[in-house]
C-alpha positions as CSV (number, residue, x, y, z in Angstrom):
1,X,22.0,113.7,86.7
2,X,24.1,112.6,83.7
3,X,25.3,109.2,84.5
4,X,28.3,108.3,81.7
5,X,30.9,105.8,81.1
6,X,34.2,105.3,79.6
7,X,37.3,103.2,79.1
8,X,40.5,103.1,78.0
9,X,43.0,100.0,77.4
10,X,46.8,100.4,76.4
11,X,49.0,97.9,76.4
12,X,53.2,98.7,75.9
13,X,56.0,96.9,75.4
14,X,59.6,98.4,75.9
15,X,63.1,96.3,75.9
16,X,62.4,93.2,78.2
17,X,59.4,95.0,80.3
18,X,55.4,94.5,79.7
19,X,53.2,96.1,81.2
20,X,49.3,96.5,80.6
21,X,47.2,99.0,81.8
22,X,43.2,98.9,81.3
23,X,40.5,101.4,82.8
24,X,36.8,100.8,82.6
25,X,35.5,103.8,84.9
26,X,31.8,105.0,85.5
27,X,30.6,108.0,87.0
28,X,27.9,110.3,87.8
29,X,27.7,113.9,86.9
30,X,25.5,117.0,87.8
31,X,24.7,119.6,84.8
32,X,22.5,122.0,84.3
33,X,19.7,121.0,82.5
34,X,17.5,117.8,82.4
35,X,18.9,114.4,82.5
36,X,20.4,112.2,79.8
37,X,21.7,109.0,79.7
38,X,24.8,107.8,77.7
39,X,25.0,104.2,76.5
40,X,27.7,102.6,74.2
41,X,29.2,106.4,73.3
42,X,25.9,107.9,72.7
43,X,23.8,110.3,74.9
44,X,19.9,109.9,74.6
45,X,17.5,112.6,76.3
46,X,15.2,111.0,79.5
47,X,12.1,110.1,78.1
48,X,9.4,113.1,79.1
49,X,12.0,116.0,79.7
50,X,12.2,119.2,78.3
51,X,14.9,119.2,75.5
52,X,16.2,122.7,77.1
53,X,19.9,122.6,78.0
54,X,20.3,119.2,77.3
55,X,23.8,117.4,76.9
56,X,24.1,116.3,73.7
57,X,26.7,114.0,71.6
58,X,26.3,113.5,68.1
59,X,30.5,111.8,67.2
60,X,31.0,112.8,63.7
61,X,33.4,110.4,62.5
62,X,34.6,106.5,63.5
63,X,37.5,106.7,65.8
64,X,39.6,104.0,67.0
65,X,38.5,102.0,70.1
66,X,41.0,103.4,72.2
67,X,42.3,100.1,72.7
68,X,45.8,100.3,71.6
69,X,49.2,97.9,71.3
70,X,52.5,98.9,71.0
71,X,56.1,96.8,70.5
72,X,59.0,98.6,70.5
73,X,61.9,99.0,72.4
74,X,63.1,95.8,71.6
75,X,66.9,95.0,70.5
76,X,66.6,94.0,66.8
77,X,69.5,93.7,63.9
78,X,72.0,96.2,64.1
79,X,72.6,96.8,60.4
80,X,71.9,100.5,58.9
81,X,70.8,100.9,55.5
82,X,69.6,103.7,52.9
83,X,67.0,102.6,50.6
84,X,65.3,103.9,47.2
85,X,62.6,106.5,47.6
86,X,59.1,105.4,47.0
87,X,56.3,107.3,46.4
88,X,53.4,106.0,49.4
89,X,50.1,105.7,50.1
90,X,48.0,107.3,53.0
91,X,44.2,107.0,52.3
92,X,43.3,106.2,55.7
93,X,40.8,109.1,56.3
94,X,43.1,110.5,58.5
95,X,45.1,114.1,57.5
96,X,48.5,114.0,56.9
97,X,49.3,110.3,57.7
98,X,52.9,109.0,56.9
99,X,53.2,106.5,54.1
100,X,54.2,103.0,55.3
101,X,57.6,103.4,53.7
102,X,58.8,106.1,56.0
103,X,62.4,105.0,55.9
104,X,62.6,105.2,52.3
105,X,65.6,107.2,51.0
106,X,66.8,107.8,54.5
107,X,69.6,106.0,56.3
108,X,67.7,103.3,58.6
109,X,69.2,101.2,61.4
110,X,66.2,98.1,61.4
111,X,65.7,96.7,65.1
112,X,64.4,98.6,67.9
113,X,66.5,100.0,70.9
114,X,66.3,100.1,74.5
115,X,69.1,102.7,76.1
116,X,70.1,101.5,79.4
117,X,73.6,103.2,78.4
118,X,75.2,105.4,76.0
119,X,76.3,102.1,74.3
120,X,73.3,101.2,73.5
121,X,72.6,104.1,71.5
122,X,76.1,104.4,69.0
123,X,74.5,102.5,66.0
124,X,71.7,105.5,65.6
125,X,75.0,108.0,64.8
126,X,74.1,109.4,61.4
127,X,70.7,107.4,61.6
128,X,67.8,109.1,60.2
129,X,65.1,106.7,60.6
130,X,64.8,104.3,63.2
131,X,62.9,101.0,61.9
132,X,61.7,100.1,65.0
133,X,60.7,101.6,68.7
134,X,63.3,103.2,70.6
135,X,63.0,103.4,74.6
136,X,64.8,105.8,77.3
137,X,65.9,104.6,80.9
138,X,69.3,107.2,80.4
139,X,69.5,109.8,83.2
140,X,72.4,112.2,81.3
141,X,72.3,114.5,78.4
142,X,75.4,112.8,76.7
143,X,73.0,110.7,74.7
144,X,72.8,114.1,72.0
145,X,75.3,113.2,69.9
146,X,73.5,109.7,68.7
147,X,70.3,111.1,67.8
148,X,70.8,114.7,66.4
149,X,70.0,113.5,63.2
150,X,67.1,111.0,63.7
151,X,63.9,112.3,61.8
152,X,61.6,109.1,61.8
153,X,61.5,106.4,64.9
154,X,59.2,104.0,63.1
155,X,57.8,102.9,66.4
156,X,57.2,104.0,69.5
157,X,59.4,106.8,71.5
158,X,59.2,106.1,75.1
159,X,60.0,107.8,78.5
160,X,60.3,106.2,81.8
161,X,62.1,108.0,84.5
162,X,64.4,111.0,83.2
163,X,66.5,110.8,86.5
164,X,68.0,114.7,86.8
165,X,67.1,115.4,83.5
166,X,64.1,118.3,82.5
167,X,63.5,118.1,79.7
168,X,64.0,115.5,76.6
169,X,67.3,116.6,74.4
170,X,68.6,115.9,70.8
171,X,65.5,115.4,69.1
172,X,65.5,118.8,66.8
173,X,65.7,116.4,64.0
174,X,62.4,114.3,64.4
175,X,59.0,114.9,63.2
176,X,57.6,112.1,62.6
177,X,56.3,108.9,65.4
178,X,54.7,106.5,63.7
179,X,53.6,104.7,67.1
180,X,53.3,106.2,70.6
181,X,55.2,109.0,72.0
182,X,54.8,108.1,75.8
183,X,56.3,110.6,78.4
184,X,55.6,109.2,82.3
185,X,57.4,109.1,85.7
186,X,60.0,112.1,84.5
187,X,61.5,114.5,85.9
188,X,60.7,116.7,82.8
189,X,59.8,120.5,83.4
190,X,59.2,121.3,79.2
191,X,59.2,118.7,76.2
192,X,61.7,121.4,74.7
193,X,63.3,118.7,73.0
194,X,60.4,117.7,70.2
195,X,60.1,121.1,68.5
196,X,59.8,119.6,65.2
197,X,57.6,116.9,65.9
198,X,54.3,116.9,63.8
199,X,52.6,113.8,63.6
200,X,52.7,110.9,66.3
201,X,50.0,108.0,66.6
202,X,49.2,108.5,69.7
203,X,50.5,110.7,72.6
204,X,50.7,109.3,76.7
205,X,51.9,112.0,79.3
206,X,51.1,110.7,82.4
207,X,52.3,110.6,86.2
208,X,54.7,113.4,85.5
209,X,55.1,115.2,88.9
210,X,57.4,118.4,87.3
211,X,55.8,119.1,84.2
212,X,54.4,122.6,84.4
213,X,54.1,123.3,79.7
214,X,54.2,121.3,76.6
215,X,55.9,123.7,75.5
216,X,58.0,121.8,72.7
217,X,54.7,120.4,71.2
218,X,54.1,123.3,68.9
219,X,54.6,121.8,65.5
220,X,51.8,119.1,66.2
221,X,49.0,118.9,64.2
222,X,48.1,115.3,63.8
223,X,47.4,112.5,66.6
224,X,46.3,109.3,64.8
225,X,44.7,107.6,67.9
226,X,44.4,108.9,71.4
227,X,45.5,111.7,73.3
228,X,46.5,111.1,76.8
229,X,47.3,113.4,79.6
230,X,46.9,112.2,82.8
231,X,44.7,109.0,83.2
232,X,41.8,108.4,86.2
233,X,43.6,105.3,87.3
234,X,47.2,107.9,87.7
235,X,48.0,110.5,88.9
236,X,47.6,113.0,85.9
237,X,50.6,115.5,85.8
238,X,49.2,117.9,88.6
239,X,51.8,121.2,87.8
240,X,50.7,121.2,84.1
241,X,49.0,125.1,84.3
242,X,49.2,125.0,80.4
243,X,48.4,123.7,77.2
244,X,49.3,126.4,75.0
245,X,52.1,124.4,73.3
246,X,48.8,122.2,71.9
247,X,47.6,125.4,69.5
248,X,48.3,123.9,66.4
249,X,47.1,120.0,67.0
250,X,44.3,119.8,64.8
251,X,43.5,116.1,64.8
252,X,42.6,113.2,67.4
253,X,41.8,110.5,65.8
254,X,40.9,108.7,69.1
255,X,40.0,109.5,72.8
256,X,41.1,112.8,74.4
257,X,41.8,112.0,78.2
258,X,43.0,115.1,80.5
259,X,43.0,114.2,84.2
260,X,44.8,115.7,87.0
261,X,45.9,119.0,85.9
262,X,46.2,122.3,87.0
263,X,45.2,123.3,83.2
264,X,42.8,126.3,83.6
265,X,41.7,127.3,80.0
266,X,41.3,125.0,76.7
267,X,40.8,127.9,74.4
268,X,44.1,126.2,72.7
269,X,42.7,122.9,71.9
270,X,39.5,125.2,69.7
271,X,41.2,123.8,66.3
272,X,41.4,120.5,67.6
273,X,38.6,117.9,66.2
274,X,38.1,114.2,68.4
275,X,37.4,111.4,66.6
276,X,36.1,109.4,69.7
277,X,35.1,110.4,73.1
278,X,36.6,112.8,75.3
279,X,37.2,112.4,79.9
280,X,38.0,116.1,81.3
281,X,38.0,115.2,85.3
282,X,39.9,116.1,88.5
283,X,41.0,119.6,86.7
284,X,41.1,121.6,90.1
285,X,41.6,125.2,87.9
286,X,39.3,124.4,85.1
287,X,35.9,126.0,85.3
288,X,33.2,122.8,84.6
289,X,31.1,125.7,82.5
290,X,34.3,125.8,80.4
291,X,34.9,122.2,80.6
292,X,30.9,121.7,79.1
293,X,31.1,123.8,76.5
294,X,34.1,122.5,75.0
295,X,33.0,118.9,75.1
296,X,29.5,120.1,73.2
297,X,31.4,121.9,70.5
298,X,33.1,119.0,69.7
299,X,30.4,116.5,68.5
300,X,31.1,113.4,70.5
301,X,30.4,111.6,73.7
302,X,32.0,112.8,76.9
303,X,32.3,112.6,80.8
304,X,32.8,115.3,82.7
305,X,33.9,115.3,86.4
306,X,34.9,116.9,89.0
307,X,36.7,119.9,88.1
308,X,36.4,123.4,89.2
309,X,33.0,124.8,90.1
310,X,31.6,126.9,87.5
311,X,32.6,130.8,87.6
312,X,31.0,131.8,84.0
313,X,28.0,133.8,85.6
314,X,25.2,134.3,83.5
């Protein structure tokens, strides 16, 4: 038995809404091979076993807690401005990080944005970089026209209900999230909309009860922090048969959570390295023997349960 243990906080805030959502889970889980015991993201062999087919986690690197606070979404100033280019620096240790003067040379509404109407969203018209979060509660496509051109939301991006949309629009533009892209409670069938996207800080998709791709995803390559899809304490987005869309992501600097899928292969996720420790659970199509070997190739501590009973023979 392989007893191991997690958590996860996150804490949000969008327009006039906070909410704050912390998991600290524990579980047991059967392998195949003698038992280990994981204790503060480390697994250490039981004392007197034989080392054969023993789980292992060696992390590599420091990753972030998995803690994680985001403000955005907020109304701020509504001026728009376009400043001098500067040249910035990223040595964070991360790949590809965006200097902290993302807005530079770019025309930049300051203030973040909460869109409970189409009003709400005229200052971004001709706005490339938004210096602040920006957060959805619109339920029609019209919003298009305001964002076409937005390339940078300095802050985070955030979905909460979609109404009949299904899928997010008008983002063709944007590649860059310098916070966290959280997707939850949509009606969303594809992320179609974020083609271009290839760096966000963190990425939430969770409790989406239509979602069957990320398809849309394909330019990503870097996640500063955590990636999120489908939490224990939700319920994961349970049409989701594929990750494909993920092919390219080669970084995570933080946890990798997926939950409540009906994911059956993560062959597309082989580029991807983890920074921290990584929860594959409640994966009803998802062979564990797949699920095992893709937590060991990836050097860091892990929990494993209760996905689909192994069919690997041997």
């Amino acid at each position: 038995m392989l007893a191991l243990s997690a958590g996860c906080g996150h804490t949000e805030e969008n327009g006039t809404t906070d909410s704050t959502t912390t998991t600290t889970t524990s579980t047991t889980m059967t392998t195949m091979g003698p038992a280990s015991t994981a204790t503060s993201g480390a697994t250490s062999q039981a004392e007197g076993e034989s080392t054969s087919g023993t789980v292992t986690s060696s992390p590599t690197s420091e990753g972030p807690t998995g803690s994680e606070t985001d403000s955005g979404g907020t109304t701020g100033s509504n001026s728009t401005t376009t400043t001098e280019t500067e040249t910035g620096d990223s040595s964070t240790g991360f790949p590809d990080l965006p200097a902290d003067n993302v807005c530079d040379g770019l025309v930049t509404h300051e203030g973040g944005i909460t869109a409970y109407s189409l009003a709400d969203l005229e200052v971004l018209e001709g706005v490339e970089c938004l210096n602040g979060g920006l957060g959805f509660t619109l339920y029609e496509d019209s919003y298009i026209d305001y964002i076409q051109e937005l390339q940078i939301i300095n802050g985070p991006l955030t979905f909460v209900e979609s109404g009949d949309l299904t899928e997010p629009q008008g983002f063709d533009s944007l590649h860059t999230v310098t916070s966290t892209l959280s997707i939850s409670l949509t009606n969303f069938q594809t992320l179609s909309g974020f083609n271009n996207v290839e760096y966000v800080h963190g990425l939430y998709i969770e409790d989406n009860f239509s979602l069957y791709t990320l398809e849309g995803l394909n330019s990503l390559t870097t996640i500063e922090e955590s990636l999120i899809i489908g939490l224990p304490v939700s319920s994961g987005n349970p049409m989701l048969t594929t990750i494909d869309a993920l092919s390219n992501l080669q970084w995570v600097g933080g946890e990798f959570f997926l939950h409540d899928s009906g994911v059956s292969s993560l062959e597309p996720l082989e580029l991807m390295e983890v920074g921290s420790n990584l929860e594959i659970s409640n994966n009803h199509q998802l062979p564990t023997c797949l699920a095992l070997a893709f937590a060991e190739s990836k050097g860091v501590s892990y929990w494993l349960e209760n996905n689909k009973p192994d069919e690997c023979g041997g």
